[in-house]
C-alpha positions in Angstrom: 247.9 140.4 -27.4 244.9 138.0 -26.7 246.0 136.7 -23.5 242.2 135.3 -22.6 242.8 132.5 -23.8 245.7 131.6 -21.9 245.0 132.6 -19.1 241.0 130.8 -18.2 243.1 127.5 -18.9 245.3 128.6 -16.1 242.5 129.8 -14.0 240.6 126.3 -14.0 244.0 124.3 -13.2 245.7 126.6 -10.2 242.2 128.7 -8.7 241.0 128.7 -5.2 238.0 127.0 -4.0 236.0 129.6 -2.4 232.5 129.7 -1.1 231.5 132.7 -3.2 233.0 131.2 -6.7 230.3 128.3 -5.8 227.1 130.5 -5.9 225.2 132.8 -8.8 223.4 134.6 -5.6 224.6 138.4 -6.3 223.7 139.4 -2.3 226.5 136.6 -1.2 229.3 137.6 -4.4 228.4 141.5 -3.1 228.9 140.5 0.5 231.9 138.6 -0.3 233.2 141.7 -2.8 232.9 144.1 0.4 234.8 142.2 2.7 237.2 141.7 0.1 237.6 145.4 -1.1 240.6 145.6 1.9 240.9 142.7 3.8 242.8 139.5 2.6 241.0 136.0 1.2 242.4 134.3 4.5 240.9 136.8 6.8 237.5 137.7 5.2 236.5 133.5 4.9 235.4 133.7 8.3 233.7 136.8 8.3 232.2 136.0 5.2 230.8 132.7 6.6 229.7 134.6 9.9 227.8 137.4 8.1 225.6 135.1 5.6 225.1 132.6 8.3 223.5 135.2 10.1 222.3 137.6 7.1 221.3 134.5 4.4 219.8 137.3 2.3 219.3 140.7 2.1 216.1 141.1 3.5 217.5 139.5 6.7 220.4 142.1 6.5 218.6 144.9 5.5 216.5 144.3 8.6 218.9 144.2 11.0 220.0 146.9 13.6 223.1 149.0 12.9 225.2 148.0 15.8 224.6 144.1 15.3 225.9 144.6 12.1 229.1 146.4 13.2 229.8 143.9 15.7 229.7 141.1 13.1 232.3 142.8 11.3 234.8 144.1 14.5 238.3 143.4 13.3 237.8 143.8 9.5 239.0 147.8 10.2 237.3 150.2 7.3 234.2 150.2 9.3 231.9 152.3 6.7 232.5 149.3 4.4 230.0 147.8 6.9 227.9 150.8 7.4 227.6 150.9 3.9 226.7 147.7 3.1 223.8 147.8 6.2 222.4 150.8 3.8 222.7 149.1 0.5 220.7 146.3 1.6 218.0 148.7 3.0 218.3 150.5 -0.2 217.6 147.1 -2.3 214.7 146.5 -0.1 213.1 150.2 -0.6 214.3 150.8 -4.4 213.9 146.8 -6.1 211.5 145.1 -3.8 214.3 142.9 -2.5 215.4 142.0 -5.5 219.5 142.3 -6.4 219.3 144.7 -9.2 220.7 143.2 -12.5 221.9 146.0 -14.6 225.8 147.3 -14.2 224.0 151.0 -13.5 222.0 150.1 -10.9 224.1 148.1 -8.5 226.7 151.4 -9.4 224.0 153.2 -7.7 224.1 151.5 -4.3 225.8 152.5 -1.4 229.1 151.9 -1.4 229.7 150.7 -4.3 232.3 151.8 -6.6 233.2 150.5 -10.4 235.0 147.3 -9.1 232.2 145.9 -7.0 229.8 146.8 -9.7 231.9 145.2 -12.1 232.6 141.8 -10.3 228.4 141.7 -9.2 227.6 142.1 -12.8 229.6 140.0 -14.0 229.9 136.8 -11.9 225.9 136.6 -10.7 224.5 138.4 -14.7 227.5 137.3 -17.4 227.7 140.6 -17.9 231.0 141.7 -20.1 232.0 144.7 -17.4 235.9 143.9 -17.0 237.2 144.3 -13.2 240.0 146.8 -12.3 241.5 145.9 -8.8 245.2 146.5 -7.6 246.1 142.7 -8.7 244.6 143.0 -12.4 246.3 146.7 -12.2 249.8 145.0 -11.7 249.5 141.8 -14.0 248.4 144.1 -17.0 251.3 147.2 -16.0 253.9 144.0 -16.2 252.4 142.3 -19.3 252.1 145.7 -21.5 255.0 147.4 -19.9 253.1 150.5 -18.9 255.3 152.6 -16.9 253.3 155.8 -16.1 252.2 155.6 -12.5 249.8 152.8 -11.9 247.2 155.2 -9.6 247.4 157.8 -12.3 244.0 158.6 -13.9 245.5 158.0 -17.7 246.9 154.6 -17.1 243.8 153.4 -15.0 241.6 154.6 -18.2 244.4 152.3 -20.2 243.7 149.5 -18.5 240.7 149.8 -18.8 240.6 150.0 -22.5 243.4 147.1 -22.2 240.5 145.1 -20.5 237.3 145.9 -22.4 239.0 144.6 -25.6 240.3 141.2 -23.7 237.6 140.0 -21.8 235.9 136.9 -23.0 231.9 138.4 -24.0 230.8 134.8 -23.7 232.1 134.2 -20.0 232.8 137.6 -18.3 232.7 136.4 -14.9 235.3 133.6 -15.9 237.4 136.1 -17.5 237.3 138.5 -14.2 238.0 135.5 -12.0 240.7 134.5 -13.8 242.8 138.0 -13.6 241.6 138.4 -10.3 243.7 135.1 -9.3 246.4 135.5 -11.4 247.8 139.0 -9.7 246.8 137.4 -6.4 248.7 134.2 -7.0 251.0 134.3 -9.7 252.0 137.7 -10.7 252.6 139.0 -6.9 254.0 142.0 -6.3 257.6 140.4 -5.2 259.0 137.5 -6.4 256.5 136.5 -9.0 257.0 133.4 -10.9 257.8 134.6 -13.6 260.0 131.4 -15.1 256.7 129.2 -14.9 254.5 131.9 -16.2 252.0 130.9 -19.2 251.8 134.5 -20.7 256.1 135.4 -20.2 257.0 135.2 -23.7 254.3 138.0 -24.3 255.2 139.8 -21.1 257.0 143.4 -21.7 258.3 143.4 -18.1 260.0 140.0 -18.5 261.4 140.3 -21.3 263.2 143.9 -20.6 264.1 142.4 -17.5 262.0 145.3 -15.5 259.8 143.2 -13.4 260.3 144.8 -10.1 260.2 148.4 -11.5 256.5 148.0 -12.5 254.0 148.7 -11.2 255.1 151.8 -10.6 253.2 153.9 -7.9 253.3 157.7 -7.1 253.9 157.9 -3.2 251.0 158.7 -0.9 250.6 161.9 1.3 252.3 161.4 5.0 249.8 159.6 7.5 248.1 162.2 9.9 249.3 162.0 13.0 246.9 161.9 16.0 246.7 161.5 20.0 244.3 160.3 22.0 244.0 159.7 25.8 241.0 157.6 27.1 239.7 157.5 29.9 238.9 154.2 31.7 236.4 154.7 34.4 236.6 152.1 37.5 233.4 151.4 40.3 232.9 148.9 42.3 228.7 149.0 43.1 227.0 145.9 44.5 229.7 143.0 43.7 229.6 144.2 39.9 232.2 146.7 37.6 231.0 149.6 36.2 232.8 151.9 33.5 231.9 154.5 30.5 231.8 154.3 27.2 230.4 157.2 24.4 229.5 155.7 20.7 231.5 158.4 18.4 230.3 160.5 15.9 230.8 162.2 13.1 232.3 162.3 9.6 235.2 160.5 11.1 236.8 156.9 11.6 235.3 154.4 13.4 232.2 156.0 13.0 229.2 154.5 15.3 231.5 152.0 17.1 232.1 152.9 20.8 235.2 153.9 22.8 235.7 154.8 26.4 235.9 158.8 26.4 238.1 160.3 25.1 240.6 163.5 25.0 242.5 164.2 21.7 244.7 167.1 21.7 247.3 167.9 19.5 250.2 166.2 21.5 250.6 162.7 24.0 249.6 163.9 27.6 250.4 162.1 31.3 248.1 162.1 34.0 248.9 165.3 35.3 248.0 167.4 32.0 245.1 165.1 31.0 243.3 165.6 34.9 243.9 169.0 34.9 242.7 170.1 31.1 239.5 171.9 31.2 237.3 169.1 29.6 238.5 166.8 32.5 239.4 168.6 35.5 235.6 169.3 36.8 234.9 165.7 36.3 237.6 164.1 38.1 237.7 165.9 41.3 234.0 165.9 41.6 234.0 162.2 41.4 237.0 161.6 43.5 239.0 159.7 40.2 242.3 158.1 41.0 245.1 156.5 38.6 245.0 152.8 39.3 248.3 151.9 37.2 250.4 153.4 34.9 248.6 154.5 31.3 248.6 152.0 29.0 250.4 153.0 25.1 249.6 151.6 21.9 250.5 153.0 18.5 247.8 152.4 15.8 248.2 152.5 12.4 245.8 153.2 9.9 245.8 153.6 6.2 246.2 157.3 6.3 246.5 158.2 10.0 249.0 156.8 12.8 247.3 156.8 15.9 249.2 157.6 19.8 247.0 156.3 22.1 247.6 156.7 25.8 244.8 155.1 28.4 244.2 155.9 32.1 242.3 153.4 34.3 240.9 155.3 36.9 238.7 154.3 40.1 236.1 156.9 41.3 233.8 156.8 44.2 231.1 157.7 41.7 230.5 158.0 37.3 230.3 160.7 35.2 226.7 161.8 33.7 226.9 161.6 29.6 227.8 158.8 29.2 226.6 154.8 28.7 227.0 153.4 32.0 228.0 149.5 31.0 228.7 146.5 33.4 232.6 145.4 32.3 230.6 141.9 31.7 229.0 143.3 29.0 231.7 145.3 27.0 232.4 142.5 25.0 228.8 143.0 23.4 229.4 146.3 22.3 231.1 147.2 18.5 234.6 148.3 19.0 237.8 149.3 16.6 240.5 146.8 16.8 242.4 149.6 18.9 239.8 149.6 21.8 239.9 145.9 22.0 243.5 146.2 22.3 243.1 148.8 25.4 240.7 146.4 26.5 242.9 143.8 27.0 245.7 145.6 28.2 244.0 147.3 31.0 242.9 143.6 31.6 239.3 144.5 31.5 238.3 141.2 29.5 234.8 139.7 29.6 234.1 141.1 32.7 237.3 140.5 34.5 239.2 143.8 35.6 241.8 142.2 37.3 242.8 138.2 37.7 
């Protein structure tokens, strides 16, 4: 079909100005390919900017503790993107002297990086011909070759792939990628593409048999897990100052190193009654005289795969539980936290050190 052609003219008149199109540095297209990997251009520009400003290369990052590095990220969600990336720097530093490796197999082998990533890297900082495969080039070539399998199928990904290994432009790969990239971001959208002003419709089988909005088509995930969890706000007054609790989680699970006031999960929501009296809890509260302060707080919280029921308790004790970090409430906002913690955190108005106005 030969679209290459077509579509780098279209590329160079309609693209984006973005930071990382304006550099060859492979640590700042990596950093920028990360954020990127689930988080919209319009939300990742400022993280982007944040994290190079303070990381300018990956020694920098690679040195860098763990929890500064989540903090940077708080509010990009899919936190072992970040976790990973800490790693992969550390990894460059150990395994290429600091160096970016420049091969396609070896930035495969780092951390967190899958065949997308390695493909973009390789291509736009080395001109190296490794086409890119990401849900916008997945739905731009589906349309244009009227491939109606499912589009997360294993056979029509490996199609694509072949589709894409015998289009790309061998004398400017990264071009080519960039220019596929944008097109399914900004021209072939998933609704209401502009399809009457596209360059490539006469070639397009989805136009032309007038099946647009059937492809691509997708196989329908697995339900989201539901969960419930009940935190536990802990309240003193010592000294003029605010005291509460909060426990950094563990575990193969989400939100992995980022902290959280402690918390209860059981297999269904909870009041106050159930949650003081359940045998993880019910020692603790008496013994430190714990009292409800206001009605729990709810807030539903949706994940990719899971839907969150959370349900928080502000309580004021006489004295704090042992186990956990004892922080001043003007300090919370220091700490790395999901999105749904700094939602309880507002709610229960504990904000920058302010429990109540």
């Amino acid at each position: 079909m030969g679209f290459s052609a077509q579509i780098i003219p279209w590329y160079e008149q309609h693209h984006r100005r973005l930071p990382w199109r304006e550099t060859g540095d492979p640590y700042k297209i990596w950093v920028s390919e990360i954020i990127l990997q689930q988080t919209r251009v319009d939300h990742g520009l400022d993280y982007y900017k944040r994290i190079v400003g303070r990381f300018p290369d990956v020694g920098s990052l690679a040195g860098a503790g763990e929890e500064e590095v989540l903090k940077l990220w708080q509010g990009l969600g899919y936190y072992s993107r970040a976790r990973n990336m800490h790693q992969a720097a550390r990894q460059i530093v150990e395994d290429h002297g600091g160096r970016f490796p420049s091969t396609y197999g070896a930035i495969l082998s780092l951390k967190g990086i899958g065949e997308y990533t390695a493909s973009a890297v390789a291509s736009f900082a080395f001109g190296l011909p490794a086409p890119v495969l990401d849900g916008n080039v997945a739905r731009f070539i589906t349309r244009l070759y009227g491939l109606t399998d499912p589009v997360n199928a294993r056979s029509t990904r490996l199609r694509i792939k072949e589709i894409l290994g015998q289009e790309i432009d061998r004398q400017r790969p990264g071009l080519f990628n960039q220019a596929i990239m944008e097109f399914g971001a900004l021209q072939c959208v998933p609704r209401r593409p502009a399809c009457d002003v596209c360059p490539l419709k006469d070639d397009c089988v989805a136009w032309n048999t007038g099946s647009v909005h059937k492809i691509p088509f997708k196989e329908k995930k697995a339900t989201a897990k539901q969960r419930h969890f009940h935190y536990l706000v802990f309240y003193l007054e010592e000294k003029h100052e605010i005291f509460t609790l909060l426990e950094k989680r563990k575990g193969e699970d989400i939100w992995k190193n980022l902290y959280q006031f402690p918390l209860l999960e059981e297999d269904r929501l909870m009041d106050w009654e159930a949650v003081a009296a359940h045998p993880a809890w019910k020692e603790k509260v008496a013994a430190h005289d714990c009292r409800l302060m206001s009605a729990p707080v709810e807030i539903t919280h949706i994940l990719s795969h899971q839907r969150i029921s959370a349900r928080s308790f502000l309580l004021k004790c006489r004295s704090l539980p042992e186990g956990y970090d004892r922080v001043s409430v003007s300090d919370l906002h220091g700490y790395p936290v999901s999105r749904l913690m700094e939602k309880i955190i507002q709610r229960v108005n504990i904000t920058f050190g302010n429990l109540y106005d």
